[in-house]
C-alpha positions in Angstrom: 68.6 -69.3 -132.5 69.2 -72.8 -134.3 66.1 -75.3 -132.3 68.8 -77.5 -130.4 66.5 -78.5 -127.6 63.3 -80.4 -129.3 64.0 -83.1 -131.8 62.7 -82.2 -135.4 59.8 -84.0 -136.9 61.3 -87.0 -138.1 61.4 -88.2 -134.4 58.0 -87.2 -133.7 54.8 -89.0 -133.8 52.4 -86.4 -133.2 53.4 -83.0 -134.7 54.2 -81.6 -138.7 56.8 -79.4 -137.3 60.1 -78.8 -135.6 59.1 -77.7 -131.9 59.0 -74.3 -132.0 62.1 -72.6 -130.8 62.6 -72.2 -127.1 62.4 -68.4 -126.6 64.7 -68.0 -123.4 62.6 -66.3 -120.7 65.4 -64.9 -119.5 64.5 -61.5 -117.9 65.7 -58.6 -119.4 65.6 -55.1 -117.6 66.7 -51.7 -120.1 68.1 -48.5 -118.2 66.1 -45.8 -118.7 68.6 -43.1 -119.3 67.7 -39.3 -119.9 70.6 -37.0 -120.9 69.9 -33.5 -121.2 70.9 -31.8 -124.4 73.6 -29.5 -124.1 73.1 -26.1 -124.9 69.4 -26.6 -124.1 70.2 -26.3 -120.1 70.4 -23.5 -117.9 73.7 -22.3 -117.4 76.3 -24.5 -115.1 74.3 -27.0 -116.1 76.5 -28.1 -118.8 79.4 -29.8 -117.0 77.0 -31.8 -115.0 75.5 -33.0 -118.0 78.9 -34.1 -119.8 79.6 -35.9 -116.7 76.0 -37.7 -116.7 76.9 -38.8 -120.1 80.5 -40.0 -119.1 80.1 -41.9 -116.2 80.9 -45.9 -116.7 77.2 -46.7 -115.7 75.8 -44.3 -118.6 78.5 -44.9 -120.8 77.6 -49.1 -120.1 73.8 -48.4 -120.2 73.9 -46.9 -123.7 76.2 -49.9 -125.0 73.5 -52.4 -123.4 70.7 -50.8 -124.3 71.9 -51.0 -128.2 73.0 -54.8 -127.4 69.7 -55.6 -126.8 68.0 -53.9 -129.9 70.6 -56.2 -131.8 69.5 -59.0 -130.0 65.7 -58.5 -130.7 66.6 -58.5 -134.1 68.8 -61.4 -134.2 71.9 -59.7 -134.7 74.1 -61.6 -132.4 77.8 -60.2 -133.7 77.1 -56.7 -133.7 74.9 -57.2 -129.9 77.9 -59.0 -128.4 80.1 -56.0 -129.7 78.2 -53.6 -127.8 77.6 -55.8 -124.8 81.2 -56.1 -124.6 81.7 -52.3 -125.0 79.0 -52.1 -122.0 81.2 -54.5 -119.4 84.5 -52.5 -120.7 82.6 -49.3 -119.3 81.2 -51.7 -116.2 83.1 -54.7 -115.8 81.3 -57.9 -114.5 77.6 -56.3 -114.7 76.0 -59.6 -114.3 72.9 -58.8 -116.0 75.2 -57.9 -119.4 77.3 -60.8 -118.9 73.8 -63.1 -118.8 72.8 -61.1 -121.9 76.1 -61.5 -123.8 76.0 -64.9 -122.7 72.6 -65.3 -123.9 74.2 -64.2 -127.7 77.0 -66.6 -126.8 74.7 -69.1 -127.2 72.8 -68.0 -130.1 76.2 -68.0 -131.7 77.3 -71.5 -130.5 80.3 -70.1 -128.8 79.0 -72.3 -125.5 82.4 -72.4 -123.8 82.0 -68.5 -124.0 78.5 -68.6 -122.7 79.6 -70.5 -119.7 82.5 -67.8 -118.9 80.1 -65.6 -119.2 77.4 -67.1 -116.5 79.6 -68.1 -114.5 81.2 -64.8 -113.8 78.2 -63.1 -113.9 77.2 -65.7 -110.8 80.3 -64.8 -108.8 79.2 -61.0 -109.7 75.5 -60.8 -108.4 74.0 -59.6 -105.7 72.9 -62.3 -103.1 69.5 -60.2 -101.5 65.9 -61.5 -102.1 65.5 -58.9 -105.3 68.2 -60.2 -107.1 66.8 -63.9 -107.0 65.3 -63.6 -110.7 68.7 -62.3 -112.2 70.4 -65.3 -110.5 68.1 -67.8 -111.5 68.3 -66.7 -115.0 72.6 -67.1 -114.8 71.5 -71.2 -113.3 68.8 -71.5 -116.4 71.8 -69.9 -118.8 74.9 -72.8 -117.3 71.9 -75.2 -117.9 71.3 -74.2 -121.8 74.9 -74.3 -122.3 75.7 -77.4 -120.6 72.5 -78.8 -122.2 73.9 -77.8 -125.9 77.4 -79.3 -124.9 76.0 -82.7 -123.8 76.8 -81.7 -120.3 73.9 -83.9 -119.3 74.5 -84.4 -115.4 75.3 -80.2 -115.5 72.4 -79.2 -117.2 70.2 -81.0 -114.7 72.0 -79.4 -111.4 72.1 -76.2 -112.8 68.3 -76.2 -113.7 68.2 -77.5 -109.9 70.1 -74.2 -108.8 67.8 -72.0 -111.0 64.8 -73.3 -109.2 65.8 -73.1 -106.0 67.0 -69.2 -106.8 63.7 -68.7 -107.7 60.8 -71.1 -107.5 58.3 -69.2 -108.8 60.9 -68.6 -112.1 58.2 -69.7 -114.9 60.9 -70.0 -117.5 63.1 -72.5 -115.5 60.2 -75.0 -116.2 60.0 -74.0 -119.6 63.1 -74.7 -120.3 63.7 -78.0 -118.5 60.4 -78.8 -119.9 62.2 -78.3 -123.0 65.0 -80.5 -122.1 62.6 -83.1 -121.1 60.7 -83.3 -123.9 64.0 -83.2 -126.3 65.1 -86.5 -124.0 62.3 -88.4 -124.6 60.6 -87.9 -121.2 57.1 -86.7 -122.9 55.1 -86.7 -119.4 57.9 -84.6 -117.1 57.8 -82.1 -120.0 54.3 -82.1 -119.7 54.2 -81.4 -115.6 56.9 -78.6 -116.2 55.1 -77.0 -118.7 52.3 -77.2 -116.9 54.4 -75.4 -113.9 54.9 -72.6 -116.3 51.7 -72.3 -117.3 50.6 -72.0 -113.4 53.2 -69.8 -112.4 52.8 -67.2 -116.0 49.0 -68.0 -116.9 49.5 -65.8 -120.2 53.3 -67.7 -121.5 51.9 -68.2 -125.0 54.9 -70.9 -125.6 54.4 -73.4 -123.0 50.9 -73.5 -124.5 52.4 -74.2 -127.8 55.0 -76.8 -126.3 52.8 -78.8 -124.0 50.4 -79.1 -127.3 53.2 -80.7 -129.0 53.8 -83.1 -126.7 50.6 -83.7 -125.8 50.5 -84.4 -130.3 53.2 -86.4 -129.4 51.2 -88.7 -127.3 48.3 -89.3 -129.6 46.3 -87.0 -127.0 44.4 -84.9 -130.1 41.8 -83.1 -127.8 44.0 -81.8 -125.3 46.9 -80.3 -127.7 44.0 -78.8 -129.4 42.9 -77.2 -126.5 46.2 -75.6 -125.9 46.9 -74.6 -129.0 43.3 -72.9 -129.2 44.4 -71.4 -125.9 48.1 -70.1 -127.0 46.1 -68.2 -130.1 43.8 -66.8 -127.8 46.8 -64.8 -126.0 48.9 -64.1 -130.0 46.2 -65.2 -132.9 48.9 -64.7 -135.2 51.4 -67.5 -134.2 52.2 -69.3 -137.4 52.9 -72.4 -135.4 50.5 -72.7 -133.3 48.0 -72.1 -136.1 49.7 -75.0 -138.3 49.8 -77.6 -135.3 45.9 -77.0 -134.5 45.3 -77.5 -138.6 47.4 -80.7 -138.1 46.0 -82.2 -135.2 42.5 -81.3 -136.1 43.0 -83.0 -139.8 44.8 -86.1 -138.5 41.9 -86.8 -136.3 39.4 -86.1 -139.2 37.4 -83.4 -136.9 36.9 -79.7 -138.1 38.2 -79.9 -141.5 37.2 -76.4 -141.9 38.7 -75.0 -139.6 41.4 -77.1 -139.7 41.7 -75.3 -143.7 41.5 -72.1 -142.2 44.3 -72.3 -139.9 46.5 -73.8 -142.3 45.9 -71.2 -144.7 46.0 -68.2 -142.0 49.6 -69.9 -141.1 51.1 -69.9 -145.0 49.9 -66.1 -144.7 51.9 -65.3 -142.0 55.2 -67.4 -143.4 57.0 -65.4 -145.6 60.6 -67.7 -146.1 60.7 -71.2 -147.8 61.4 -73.0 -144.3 58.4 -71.4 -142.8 56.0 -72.4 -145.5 57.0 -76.1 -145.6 55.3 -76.9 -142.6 51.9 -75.2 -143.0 52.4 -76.3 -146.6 52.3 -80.3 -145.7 49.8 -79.8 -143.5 47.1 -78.3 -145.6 47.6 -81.2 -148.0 46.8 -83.8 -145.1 44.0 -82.0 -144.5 43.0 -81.3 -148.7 43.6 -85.4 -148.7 40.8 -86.0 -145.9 38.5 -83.4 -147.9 39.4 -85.3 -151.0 40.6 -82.2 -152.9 43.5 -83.8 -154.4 44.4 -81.3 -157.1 45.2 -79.1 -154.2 46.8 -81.2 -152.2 49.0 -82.5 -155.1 49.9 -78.5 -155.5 50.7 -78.1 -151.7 52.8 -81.3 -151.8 54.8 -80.0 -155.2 55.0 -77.1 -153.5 56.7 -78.5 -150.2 58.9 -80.8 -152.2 60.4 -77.6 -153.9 61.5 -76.3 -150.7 62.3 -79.6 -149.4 62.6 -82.7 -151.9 63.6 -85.1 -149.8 60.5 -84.8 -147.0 59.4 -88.2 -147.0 56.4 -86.3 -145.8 55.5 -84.2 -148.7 56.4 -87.4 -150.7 53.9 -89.4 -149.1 51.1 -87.2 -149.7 52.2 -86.3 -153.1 51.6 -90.2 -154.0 48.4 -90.3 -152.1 47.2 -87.3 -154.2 48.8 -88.7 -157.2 46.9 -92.2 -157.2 43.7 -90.5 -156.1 43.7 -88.5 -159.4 44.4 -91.3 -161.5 48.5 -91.3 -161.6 48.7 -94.7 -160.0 52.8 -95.2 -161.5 53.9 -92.0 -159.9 52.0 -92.2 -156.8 53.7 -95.8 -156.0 57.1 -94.4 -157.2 56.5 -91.2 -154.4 55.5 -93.4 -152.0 58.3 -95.9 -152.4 60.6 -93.0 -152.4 58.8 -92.2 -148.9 59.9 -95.2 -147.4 63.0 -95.1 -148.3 63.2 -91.6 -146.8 61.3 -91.9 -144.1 60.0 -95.2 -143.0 58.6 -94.6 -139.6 56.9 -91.6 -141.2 55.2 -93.2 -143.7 53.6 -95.1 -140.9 52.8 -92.5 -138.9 50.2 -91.0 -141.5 48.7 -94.8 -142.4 48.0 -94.3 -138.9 46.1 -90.8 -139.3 44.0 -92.9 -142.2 46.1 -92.5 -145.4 46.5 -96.5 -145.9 
């Protein structure tokens, strides 16, 4: 899904990256459905099964249960098809109408999305069990308000999604989210924090609350979440490239902070995956004074993106280092001009 809710790193003082995408905690619940093969049955047996197979909940549970392999592959078209096919078998299911919406949003179809939650609202059950699957509709109304500028909305329905179900830990992740995209770096922090007390092992708000806490010039304590968030998925390319960048803007760990950076290009296999990590490692080849290498990760980053004011930057610091004193003034002038508030940001890291 496009990252609408964090800013990119243009507005950020603390991180190298885009906040990673908010991954919707949205619960999701598959129908475990056993048809018996025909001809494979005693006999009688067979009409029973054809009418197993027929009914509108089977019929809906096979549509949704293909929805959502579409929508763990990102496949939004072909899961709202089937989702849709599902709630023609079962009308208003509100667990497929928060899961179509969910692919609504994906899509950017918000005004759909809404339909989608709102109905499902009016549809679901009202007893204590169902309080998760109506707190997820609120947290959906919120996202889609959210992405519509539907500011006053947003914040009622996160309101409603927390009072359906308090103990909910992606409502926090989400408004934490929403809180963080707004500017309000300490709320996102005591949200994520929520999340991380209500789901000890929700590898994202890790991630997230390191970011902000990046954001605030608060080095140790990002660190420590990040090294915390690998220690429940070592393999999360962001995480990996936002330890490597905190621990090389603060000098500390160089070696490690190598490592990571290198162990995050692994795991990136597209161009707009790489960039990141890329950049990164050459801040931290710059404060190991290996500028032939971080020349090449710069040139490298500038290929996927040549207008980073980043990559710029650290292409001109490499480039004086080695000698190159004309090109290194025209890459940082050019850095400026792309990216001003950048360029300080990294004199403050120790690149004067």
């Amino acid at each position: 899904m496009p990252g609408l809710l964090t800013p990119d790193r243009s507005e950020a003082a603390g991180t190298n990256r885009p906040s990673a995408e908010k991954r919707r905690m949205h619960l999701r619940s598959l129908r475990l459905i056993i048809i018996l093969l025909l001809g494979t049955v005693p006999s009688g047996c067979g009409q029973i099964a054809r009418a197993i197979v027929d009914s509108p909940a089977v019929v809906a549970g096979i549509h949704q249960a293909r929805g959502m392999s579409y929508e763990g592959k990102g496949d939004w078209v072909d899961a709202i098809a089937e989702y849709t096919a599902a709630l023609k078998a079962e009308p208003n299911n509100p667990l497929v109408l928060e899961q179509r919406g969910n692919c609504y949003v994906a899509t950017r179809a918000f005004d759909l999305a809404l339909r989608d939650y709102e109905t499902g609202l009016r549809a679901a059950p009202q007893g204590a069990a169902d309080e998760r699957l109506r707190s997820s509709l609120w947290r959906g109304l919120a996202e889609a308000h959210g992405y519509k500028g539907d500011v006053r909305l947003m914040w009622s329905d996160f309101d409603q999604a927390i009072k359906a179900d308090p103990r909910d830990a992606g409502n926090y992740l989400m408004r934490g989210a929403q809180y963080e995209h707004r500017g309000n770096k300490r709320a996102a922090l005591s949200d994520y924090s929520e999340a991380i007390v209500l789901w000890p092992s929700l590898e994202p708000a890790y991630v997230e609350r390191g970011v902000v806490h990046d954001d605030l010039g608060e080095r140790a304590m990002a660190v420590s979440d990040y090294t915390r968030a690998l220690a429940i998925k070592p393999n999360d390319a962001n995480a990996l490239n936002d330890r490597c960048f905190s621990l090389s803007v603060v000098g500390h760990d160089l070696a490690k902070a190598l490592n990571d950076c290198t162990a995050s290009l692994g795991l990136s296999s597209i161009p707009a995956a790489r960039f990141y990590p890329l950049t990164s490692r050459a801040l931290t080849y710059l404060k190991l004074h290996r500028y032939h290498d971080a020349l090449a990760d710069a040139n490298a980053a500038l290929q996927i993106a040549p207008r980073d004011p980043d990559s710029h930057y650290l292409r001109g610091k490499a480039e004086i280092a080695l000698g190159d004193v004309a090109d290194g003034k025209r890459d940082i002038g050019e850095a400026e001009i792309l990216g001003k508030q950048r360029v300080s940001y990294y004199r403050s890291y120790g690149l004067k």
